[in-house]
N, C-alpha and C positions, 0 to 999 in steps of 0.2 A: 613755143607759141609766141608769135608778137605782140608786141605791145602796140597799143596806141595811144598815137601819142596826140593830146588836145593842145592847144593854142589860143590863145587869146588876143594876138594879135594879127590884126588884119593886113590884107595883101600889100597895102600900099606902106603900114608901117614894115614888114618883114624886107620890104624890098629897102625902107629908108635904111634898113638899120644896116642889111646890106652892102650899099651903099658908103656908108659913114663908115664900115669895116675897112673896105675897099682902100678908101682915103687914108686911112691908117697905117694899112700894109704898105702901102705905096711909099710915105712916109716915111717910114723905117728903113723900109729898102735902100732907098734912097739916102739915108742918113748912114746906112752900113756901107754900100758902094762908096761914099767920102769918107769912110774913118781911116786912121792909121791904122788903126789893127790890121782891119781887115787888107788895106796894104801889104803887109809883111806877114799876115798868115799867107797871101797869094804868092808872095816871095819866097815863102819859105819851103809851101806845096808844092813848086815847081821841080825842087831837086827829088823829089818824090814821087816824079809820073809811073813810078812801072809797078808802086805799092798799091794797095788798096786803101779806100778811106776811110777805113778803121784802123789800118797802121799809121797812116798821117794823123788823124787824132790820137795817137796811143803819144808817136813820137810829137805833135805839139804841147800833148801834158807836160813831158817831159822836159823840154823847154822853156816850158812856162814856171816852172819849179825850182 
């Protein structure tokens, strides 16, 4: 059976907060696209195209340890 689910907040704040999410994720993204890391994890997955991306995360633990 579902539930229902009540709310308290109105359309225009669910949309700000939305919104403000939005801004955040973007953010980040953006902060990950410039990181070093994320540089050399891409360097490093490259020798990796024919694994799947649970082998590539197996072998970067491994790497990283």
């Amino acid at each position: 059976m579902a539930r229902k689910i009540r709310t308290t907040k109105s359309p225009e704040e669910r949309r700000a907060e939305a919104e403000g999410l939005h801004a955040t994720i973007a953010e980040q993204v953006e902060e990950l696209r410039s990181s070093e890391a994320w540089t050399r994890f891409l360097t490093f997955a490259q020798a990796f195209h024919r694994y799947s991306t649970g082998r590539r995360a197996v072998s970067e633990l491994r790497e990283c340890v």
